[in-house]
N, CA, C and O of each residue as an XYZ file, in Angstrom:
888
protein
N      65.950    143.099    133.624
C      65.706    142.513    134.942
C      66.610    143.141    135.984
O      66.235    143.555    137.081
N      67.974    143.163    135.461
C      68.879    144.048    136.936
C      68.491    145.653    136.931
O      68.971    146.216    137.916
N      67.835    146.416    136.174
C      67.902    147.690    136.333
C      66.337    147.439    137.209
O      66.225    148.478    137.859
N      65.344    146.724    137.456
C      63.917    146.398    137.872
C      64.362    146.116    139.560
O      63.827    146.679    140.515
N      65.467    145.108    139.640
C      66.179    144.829    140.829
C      66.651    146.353    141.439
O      66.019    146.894    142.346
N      67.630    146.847    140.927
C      68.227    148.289    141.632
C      67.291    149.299    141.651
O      67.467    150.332    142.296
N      66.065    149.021    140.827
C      65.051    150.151    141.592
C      64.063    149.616    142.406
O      63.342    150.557    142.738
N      63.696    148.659    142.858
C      63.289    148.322    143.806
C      64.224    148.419    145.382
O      63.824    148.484    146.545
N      65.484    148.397    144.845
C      66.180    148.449    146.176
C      66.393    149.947    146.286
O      66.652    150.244    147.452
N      66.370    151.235    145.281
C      67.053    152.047    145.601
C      66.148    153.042    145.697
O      66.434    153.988    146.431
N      64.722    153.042    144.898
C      63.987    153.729    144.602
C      62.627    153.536    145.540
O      62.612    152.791    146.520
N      61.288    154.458    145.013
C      60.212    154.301    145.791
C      59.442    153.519    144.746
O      58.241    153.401    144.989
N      59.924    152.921    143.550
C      59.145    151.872    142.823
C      58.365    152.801    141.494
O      57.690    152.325    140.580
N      58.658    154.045    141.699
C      57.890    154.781    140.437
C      58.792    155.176    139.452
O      59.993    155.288    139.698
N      58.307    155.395    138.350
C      58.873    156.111    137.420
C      58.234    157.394    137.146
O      57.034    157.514    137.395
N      58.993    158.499    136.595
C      58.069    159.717    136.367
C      58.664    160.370    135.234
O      59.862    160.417    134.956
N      57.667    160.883    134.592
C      58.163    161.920    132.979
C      58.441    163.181    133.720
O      58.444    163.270    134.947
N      58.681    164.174    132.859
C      59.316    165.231    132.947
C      58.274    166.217    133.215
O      58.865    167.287    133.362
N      56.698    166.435    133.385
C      55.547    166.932    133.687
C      54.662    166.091    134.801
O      53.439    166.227    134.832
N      55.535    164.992    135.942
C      54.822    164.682    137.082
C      55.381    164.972    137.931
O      56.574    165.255    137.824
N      54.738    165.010    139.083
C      54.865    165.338    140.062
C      55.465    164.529    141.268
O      54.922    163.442    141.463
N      56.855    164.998    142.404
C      57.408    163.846    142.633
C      57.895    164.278    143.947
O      58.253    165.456    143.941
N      58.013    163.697    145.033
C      58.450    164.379    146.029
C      59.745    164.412    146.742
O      60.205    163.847    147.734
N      60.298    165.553    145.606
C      61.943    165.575    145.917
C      62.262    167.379    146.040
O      63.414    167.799    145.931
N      61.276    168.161    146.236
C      61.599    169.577    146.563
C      62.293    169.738    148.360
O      61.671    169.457    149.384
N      63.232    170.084    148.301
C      64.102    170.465    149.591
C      63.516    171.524    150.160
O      63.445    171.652    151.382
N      63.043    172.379    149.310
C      62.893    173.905    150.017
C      64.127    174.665    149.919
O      64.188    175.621    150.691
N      65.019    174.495    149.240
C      65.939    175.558    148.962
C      67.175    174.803    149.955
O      68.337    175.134    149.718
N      66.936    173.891    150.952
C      68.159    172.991    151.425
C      68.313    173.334    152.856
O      68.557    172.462    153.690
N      68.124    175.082    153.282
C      68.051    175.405    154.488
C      69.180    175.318    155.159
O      69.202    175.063    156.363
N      70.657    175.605    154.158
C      71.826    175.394    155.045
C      72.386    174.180    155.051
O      73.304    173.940    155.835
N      72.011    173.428    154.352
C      72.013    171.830    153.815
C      73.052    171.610    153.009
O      72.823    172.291    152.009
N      74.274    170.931    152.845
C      75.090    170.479    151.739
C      75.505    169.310    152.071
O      76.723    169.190    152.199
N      74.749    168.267    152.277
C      75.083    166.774    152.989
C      75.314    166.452    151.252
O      76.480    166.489    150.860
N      74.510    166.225    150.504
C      75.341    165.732    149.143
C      75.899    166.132    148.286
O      75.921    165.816    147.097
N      76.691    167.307    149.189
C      78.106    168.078    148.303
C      79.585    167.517    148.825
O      80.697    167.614    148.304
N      79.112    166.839    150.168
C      80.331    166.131    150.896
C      80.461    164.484    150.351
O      79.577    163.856    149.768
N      81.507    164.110    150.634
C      81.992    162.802    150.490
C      81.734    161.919    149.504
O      81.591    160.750    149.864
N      81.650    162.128    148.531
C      80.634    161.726    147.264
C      81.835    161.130    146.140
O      81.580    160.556    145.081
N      83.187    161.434    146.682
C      84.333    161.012    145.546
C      84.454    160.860    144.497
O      84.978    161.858    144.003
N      84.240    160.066    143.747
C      84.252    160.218    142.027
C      82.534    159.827    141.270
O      82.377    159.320    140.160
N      81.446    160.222    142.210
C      80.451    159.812    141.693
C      79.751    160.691    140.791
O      78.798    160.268    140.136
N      80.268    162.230    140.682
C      79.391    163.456    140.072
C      80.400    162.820    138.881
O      81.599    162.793    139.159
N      80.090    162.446    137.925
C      81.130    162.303    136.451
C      80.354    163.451    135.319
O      79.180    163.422    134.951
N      81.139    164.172    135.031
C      80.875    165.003    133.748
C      80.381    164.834    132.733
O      80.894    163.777    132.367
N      79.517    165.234    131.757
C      79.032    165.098    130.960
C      80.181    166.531    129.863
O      80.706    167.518    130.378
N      80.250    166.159    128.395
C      80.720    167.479    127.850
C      79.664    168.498    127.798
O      80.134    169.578    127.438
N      78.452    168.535    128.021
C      77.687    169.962    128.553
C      77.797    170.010    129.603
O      77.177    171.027    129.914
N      78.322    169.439    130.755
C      78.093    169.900    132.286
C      79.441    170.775    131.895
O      79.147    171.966    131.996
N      80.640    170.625    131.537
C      81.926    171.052    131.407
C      81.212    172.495    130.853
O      80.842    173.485    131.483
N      81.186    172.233    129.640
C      81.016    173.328    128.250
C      79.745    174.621    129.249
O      79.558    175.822    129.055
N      79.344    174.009    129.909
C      78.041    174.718    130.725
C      79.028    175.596    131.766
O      79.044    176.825    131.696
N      79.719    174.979    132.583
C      80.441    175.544    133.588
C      81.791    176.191    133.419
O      82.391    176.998    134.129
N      82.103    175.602    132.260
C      83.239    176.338    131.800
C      82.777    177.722    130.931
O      83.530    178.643    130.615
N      81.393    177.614    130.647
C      81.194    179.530    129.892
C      80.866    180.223    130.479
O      81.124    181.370    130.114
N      80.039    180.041    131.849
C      80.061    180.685    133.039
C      80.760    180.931    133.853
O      80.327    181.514    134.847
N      82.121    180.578    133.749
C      83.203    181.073    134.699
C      84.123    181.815    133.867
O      85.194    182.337    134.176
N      83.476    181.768    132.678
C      84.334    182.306    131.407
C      86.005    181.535    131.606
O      86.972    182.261    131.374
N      86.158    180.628    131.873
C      87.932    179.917    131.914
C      87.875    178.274    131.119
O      86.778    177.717    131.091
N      88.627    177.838    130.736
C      88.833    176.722    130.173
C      88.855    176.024    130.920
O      89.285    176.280    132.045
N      88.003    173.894    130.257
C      88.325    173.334    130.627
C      89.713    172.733    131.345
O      89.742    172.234    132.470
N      90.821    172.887    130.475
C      92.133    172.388    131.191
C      92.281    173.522    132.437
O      92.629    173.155    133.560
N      92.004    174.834    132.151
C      92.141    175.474    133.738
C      91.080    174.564    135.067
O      91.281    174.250    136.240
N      90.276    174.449    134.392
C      88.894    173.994    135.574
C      89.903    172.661    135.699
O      90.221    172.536    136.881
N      90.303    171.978    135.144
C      91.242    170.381    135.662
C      92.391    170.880    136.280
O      92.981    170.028    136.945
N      92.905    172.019    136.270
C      93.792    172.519    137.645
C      93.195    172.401    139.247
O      93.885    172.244    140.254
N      91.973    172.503    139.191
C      91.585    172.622    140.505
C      89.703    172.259    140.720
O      89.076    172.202    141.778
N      89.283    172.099    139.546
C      87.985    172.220    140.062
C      87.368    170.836    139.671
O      86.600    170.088    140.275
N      87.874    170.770    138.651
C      87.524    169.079    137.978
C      88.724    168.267    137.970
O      89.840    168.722    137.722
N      88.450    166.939    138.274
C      89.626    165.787    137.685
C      89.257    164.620    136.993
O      88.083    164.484    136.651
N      90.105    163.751    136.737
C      89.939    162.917    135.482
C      90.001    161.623    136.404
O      90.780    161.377    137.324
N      89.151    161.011    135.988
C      89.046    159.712    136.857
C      89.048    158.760    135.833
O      88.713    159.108    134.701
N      89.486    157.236    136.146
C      88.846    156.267    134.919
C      87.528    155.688    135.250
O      87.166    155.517    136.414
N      86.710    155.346    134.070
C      85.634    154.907    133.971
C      85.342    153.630    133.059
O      84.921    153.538    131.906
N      85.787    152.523    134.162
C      86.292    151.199    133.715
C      87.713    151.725    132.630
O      88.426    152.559    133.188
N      88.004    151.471    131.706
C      89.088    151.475    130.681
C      88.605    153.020    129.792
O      89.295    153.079    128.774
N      87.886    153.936    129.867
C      87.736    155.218    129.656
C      88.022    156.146    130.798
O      87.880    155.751    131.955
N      88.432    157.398    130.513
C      88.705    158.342    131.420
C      88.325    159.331    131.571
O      89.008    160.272    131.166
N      86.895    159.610    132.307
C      86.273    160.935    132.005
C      86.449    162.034    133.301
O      86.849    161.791    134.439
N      86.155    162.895    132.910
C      86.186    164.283    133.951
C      84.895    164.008    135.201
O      83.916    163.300    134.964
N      85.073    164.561    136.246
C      84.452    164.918    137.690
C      84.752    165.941    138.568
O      85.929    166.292    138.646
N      84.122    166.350    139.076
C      83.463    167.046    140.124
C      85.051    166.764    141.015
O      85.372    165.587    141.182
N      85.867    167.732    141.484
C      86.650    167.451    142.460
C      86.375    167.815    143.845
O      86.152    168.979    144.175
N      86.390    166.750    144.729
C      86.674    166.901    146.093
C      88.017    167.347    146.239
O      89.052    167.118    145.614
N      87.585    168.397    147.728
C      88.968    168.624    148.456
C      89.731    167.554    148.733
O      88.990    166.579    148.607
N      90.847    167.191    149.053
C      91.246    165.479    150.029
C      91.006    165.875    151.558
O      90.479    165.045    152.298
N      91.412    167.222    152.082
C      91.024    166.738    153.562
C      89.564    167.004    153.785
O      89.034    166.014    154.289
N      88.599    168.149    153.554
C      87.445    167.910    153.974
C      86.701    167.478    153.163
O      85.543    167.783    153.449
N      86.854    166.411    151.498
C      86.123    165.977    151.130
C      84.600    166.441    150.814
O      83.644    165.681    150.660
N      84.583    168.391    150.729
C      83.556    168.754    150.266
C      83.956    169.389    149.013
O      84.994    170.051    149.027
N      83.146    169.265    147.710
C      83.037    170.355    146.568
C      83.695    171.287    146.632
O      83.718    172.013    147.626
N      84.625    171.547    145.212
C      85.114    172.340    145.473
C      84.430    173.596    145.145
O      85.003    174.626    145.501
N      83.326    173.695    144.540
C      82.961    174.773    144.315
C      81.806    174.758    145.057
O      80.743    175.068    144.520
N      81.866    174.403    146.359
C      81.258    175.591    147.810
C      82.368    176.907    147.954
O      83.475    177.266    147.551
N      81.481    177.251    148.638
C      82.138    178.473    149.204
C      82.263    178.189    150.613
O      82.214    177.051    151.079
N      82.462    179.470    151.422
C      82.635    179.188    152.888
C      81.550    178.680    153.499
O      81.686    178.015    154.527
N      80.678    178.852    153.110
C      78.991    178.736    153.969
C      78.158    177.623    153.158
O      76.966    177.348    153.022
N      79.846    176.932    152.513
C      79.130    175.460    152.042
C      77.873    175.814    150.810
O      77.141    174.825    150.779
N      77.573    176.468    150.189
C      76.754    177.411    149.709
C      77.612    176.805    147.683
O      78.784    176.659    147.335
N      76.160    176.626    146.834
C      77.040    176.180    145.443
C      77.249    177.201    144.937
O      76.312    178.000    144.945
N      78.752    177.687    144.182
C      79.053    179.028    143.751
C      78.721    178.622    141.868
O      79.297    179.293    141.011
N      77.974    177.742    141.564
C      77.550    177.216    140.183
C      76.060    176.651    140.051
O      75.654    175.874    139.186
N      75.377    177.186    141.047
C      74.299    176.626    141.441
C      73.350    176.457    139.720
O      73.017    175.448    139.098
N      73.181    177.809    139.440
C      72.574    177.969    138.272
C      73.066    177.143    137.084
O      72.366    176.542    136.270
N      74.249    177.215    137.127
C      75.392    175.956    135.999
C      75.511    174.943    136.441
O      76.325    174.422    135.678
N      75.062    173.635    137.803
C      75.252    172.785    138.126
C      75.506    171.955    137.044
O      75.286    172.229    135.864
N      76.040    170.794    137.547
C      76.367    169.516    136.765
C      74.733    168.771    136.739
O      74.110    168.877    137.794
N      74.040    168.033    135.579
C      73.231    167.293    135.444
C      72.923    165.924    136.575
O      71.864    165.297    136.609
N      74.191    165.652    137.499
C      73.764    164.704    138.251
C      73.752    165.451    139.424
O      73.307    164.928    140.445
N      74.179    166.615    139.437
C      73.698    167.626    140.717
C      72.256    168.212    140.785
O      71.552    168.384    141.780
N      71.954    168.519    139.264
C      70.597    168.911    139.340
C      69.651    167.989    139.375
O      68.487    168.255    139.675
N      70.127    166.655    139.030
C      68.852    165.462    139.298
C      68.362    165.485    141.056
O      67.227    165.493    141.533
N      69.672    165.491    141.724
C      69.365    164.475    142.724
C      68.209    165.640    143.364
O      67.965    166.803    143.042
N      67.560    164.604    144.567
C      67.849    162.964    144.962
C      66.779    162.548    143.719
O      65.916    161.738    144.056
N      66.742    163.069    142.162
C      65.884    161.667    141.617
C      67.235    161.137    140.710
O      68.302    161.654    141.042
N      67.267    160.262    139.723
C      67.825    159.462    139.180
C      67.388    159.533    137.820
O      66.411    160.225    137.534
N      68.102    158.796    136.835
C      67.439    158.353    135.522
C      68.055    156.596    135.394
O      69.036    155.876    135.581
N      66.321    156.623    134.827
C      67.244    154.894    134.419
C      66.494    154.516    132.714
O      65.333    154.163    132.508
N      67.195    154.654    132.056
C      67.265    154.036    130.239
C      66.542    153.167    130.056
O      66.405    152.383    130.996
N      65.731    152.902    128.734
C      65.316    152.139    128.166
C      64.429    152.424    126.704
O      63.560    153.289    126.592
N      64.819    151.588    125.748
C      64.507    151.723    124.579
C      64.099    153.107    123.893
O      63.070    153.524    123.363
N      65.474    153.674    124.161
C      65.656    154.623    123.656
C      65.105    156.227    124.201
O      64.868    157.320    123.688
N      65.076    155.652    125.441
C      63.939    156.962    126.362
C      64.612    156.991    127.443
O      65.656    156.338    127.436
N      64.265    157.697    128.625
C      64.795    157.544    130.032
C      63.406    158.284    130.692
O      62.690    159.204    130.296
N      63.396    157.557    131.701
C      62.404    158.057    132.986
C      63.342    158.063    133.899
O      64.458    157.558    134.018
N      62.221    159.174    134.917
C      63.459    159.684    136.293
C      62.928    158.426    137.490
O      62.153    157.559    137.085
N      63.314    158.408    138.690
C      62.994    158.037    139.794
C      63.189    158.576    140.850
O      63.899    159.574    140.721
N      62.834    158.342    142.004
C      63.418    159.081    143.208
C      64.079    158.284    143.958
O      63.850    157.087    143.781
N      64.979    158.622    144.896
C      66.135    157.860    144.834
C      65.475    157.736    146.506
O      65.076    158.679    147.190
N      65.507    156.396    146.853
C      64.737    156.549    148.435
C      66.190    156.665    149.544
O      67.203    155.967    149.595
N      65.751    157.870    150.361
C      66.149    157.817    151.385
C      67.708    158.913    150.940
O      68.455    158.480    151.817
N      68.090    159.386    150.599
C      69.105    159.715    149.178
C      69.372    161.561    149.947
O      70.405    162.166    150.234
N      68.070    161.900    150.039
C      68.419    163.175    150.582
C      68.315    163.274    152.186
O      67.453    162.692    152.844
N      69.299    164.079    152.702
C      69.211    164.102    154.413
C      67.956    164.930    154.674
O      67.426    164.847    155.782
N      67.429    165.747    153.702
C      66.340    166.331    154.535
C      65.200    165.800    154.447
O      64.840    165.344    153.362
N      64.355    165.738    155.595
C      62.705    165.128    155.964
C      61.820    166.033    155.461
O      61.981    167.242    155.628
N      60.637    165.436    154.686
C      59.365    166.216    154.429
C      59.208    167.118    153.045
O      58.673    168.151    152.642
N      60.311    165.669    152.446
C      59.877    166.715    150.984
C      58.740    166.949    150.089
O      57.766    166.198    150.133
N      58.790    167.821    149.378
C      57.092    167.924    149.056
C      57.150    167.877    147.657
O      58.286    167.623    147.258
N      56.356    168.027    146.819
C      55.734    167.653    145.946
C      56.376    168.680    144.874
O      55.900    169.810    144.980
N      57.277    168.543    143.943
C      57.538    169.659    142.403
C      57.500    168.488    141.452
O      57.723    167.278    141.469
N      57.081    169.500    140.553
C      57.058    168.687    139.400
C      58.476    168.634    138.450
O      59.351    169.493    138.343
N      58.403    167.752    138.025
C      60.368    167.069    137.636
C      60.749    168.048    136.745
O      61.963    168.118    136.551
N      59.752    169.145    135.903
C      60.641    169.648    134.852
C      60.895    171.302    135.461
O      61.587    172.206    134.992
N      60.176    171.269    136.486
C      60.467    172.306    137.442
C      61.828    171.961    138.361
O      62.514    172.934    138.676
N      62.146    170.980    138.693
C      63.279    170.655    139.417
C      64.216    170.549    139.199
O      65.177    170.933    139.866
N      64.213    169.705    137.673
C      65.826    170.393    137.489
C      65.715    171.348    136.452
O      66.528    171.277    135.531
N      64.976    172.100    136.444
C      65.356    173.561    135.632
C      66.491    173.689    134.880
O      67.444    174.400    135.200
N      66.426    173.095    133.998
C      67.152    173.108    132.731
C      66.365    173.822    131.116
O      65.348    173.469    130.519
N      67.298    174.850    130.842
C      66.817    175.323    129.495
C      66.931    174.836    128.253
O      68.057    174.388    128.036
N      66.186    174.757    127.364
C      66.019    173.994    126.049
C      66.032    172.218    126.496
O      66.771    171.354    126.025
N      64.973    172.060    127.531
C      65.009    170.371    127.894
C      65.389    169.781    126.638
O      66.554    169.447    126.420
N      64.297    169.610    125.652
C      64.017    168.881    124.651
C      65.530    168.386    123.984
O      65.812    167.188    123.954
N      66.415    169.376    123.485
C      67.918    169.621    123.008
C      68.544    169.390    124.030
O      69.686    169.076    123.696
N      68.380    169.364    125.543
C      69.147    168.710    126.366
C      68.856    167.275    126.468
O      69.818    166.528    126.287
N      67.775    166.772    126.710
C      67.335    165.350    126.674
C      68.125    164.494    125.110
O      68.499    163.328    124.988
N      68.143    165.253    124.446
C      68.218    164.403    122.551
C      69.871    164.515    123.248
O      70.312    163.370    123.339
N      70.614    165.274    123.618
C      72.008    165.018    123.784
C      72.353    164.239    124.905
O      73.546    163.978    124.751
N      72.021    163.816    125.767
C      71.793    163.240    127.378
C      72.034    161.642    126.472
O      73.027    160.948    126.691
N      71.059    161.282    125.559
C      70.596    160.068    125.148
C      71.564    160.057    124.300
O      72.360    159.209    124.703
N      72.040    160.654    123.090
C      73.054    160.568    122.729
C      74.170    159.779    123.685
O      74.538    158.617    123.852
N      74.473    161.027    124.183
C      76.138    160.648    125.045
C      76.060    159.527    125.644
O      76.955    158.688    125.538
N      74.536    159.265    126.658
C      74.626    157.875    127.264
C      75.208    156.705    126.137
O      76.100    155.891    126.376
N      74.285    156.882    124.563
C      75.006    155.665    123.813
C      75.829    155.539    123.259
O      75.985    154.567    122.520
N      76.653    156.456    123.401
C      78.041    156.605    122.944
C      79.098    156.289    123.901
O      80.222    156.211    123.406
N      79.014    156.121    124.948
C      79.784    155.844    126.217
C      79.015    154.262    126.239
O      79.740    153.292    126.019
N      78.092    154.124    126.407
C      78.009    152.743    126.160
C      78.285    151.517    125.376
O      78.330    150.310    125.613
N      78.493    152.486    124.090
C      78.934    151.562    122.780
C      80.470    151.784    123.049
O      81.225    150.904    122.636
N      80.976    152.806    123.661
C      82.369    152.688    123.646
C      83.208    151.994    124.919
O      84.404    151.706    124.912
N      82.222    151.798    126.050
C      82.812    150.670    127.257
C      82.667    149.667    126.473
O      83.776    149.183    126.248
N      81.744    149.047    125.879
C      82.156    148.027    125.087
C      83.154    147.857    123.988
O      83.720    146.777    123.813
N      83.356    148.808    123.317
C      84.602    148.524    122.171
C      85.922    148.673    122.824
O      86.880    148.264    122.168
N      86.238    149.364    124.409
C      87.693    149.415    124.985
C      87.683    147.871    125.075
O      88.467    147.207    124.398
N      86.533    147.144    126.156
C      87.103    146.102    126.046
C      87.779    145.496    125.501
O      88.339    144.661    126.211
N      88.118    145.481    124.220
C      89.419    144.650    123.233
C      90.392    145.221    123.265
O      91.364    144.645    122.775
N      90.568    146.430    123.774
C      92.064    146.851    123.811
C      92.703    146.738    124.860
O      92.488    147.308    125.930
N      93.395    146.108    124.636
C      94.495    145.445    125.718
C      95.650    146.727    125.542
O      96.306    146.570    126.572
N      95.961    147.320    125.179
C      97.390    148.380    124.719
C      97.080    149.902    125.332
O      96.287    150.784    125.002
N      98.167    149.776    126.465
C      97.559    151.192    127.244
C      98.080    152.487    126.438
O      97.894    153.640    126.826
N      98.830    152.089    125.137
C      99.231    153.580    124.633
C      97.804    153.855    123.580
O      97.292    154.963    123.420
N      97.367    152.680    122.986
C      96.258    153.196    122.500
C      94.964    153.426    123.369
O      94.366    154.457    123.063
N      94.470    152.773    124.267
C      93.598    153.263    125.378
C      94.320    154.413    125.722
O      93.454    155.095    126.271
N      95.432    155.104    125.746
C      95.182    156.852    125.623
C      95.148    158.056    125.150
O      95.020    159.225    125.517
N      95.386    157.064    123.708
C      95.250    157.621    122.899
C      93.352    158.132    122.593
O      92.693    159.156    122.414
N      93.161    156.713    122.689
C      91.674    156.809    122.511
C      90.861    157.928    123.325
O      89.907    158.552    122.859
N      91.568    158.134    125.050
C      90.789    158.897    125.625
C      90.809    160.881    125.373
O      90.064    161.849    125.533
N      92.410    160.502    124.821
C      92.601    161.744    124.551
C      91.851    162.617    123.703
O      91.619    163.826    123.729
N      91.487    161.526    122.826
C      90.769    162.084    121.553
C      89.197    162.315    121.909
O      88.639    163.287    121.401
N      88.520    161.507    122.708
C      87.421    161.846    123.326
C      87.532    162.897    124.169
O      86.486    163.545    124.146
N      88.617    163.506    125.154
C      88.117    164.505    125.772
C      88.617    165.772    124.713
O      88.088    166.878    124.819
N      89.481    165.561    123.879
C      90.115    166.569    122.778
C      88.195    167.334    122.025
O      87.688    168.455    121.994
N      87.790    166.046    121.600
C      86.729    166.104    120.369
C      85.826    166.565    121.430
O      85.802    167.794    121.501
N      84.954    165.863    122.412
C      83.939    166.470    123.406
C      83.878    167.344    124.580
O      82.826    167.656    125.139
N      85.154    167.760    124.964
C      85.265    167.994    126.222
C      85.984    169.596    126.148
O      85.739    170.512    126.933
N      87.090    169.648    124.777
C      87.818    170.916    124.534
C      87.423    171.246    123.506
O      88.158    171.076    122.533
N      85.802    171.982    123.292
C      85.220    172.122    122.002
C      85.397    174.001    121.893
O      84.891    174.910    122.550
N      86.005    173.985    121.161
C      85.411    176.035    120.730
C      84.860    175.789    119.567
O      85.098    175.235    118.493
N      83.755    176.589    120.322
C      82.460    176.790    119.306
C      82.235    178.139    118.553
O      82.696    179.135    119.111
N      81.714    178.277    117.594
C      81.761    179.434    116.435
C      80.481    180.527    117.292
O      79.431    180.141    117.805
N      80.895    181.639    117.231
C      80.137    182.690    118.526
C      78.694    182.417    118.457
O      77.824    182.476    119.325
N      78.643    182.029    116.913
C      76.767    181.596    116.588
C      76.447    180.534    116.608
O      75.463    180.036    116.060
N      77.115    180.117    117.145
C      76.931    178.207    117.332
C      76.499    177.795    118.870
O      76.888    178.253    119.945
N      75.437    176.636    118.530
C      75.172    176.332    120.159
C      76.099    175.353    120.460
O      76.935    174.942    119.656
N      75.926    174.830    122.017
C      76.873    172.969    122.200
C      76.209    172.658    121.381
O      76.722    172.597    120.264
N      74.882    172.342    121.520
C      74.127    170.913    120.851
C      74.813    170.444    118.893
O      75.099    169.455    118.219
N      74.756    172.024    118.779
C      75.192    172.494    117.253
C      76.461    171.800    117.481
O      76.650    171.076    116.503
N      76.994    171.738    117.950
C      78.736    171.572    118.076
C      78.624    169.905    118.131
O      79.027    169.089    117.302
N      78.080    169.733    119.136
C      78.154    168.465    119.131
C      77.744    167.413    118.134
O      78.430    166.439    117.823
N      76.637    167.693    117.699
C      75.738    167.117    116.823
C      76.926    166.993    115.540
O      77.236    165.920    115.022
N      77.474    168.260    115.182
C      79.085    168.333    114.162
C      79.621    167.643    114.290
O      80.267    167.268    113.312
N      79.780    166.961    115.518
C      81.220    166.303    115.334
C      81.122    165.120    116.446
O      82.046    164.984    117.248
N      79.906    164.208    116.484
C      79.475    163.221    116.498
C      79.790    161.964    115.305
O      80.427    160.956    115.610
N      79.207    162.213    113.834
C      79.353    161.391    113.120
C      80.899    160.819    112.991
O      81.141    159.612    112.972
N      81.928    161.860    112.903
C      83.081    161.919    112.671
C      83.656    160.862    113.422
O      84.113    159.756    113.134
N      83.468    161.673    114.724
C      83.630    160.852    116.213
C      83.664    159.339    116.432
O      84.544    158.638    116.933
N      82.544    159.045    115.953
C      81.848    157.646    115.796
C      82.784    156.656    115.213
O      83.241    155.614    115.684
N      82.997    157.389    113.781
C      83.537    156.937    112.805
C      84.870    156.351    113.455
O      85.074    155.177    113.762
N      85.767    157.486    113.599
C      86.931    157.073    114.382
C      87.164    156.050    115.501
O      87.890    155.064    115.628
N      86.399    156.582    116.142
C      86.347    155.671    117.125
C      86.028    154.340    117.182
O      86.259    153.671    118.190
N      85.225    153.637    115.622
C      84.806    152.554    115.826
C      83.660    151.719    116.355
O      83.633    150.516    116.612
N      82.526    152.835    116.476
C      81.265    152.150    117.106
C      80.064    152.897    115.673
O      80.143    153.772    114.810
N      79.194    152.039    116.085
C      77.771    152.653    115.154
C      77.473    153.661    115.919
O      76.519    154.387    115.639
């Protein structure tokens, strides 16, 4: 019932699969970076948005948390984001002409917008997020054209993953009251998902999928 509520308020009331058609094409933006500004801790990382952007810049995560990503909490977990400048509060990875220097490697909630995802029984459909983008007159692409992502299928099976693993695990911090083990705990989540080297013939998904069960285990959730 509350996720039916926030898309009626936020959305145009549809849902769409990954082969409909939806009207969230910009046209390339036209000089446009209104939702690269002021956005503060809302782009949150996924360990493929990292693992994605960190092999294309060829540099490590802990380098990219020098300057490009930071660690925010997420309720009683602490995951990685997208860093804003502090004085002009745009991305740091624009360039001068405001322009994304990761466009092709974006983060997954960069390549959604303006649509959304919202969960359920074990699936997710997208939405469009009303009113969300500054530009007028968007036209019609179809969703698996938009966010152009390779190997969807192996991206979607890990997307759903991670969502229930972050979900089962906001619920299990709740009982910990003890901030040396809440950092302990987080450490080990960004250690295990976030600072992964992978074997040269190995994919993420491969990687991840490894060292999921383990994960679990430790951590205390199904």
């Amino acid at each position: 019932m509350k996720t039916n509520i926030i898309l009626e308020d936020i959305s145009d009331g549809k849902r769409y699969d990954i082969n409909d058609l939806v009207k969230a094409n910009t046209g390339g933006c036209h000089g446009c970076s209104a939702c690269c500004h002021n956005v503060g801790d809302l782009v949150t990382l996924n360990p493929f948005d990292a693992y994605n952007i960190s092999s294309h810049l060829k540099i490590t995560f802990d380098v990219l948390l020098e300057d490009k990503f930071e660690l925010h909490p997420h309720g009683k977990l602490v995951l990685p984001h997208l860093k804003m400048h502090k004085v002009s509060e745009r991305c740091s990875f624009l360039n001068q002409e405001d322009r994304c220097t990761i466009h092709a490697n974006r983060p997954n909630i960069c390549r959604l917008f303006p649509l959304g995802r919202v969960y359920e029984d074990d699936n997710f459909k997208y939405f469009l997020q009303k009113d969300a983008c500054m530009k007028s007159h968007l036209t019609d692409v179809k969703v698996m054209d938009w966010i152009g992502i390779d190997h969807y299928n192996e991206n979607k099976a890990f997307i759903l993953s991670w969502y229930k693993l972050i979900k089962a695990l906001t619920f299990r911090v709740k009982f910990i009251h003890d901030d040396q083990e809440l950092k302990v705990l987080n450490t080990y989540l960004l250690n295990t998902f976030y600072r992964m080297d992978l074997d040269e013939q190995q994919t993420f998904y491969a990687a991840y999928n490894d060292r999921l069960p383990e994960a679990k285990d430790h951590l205390g959730i199904l």
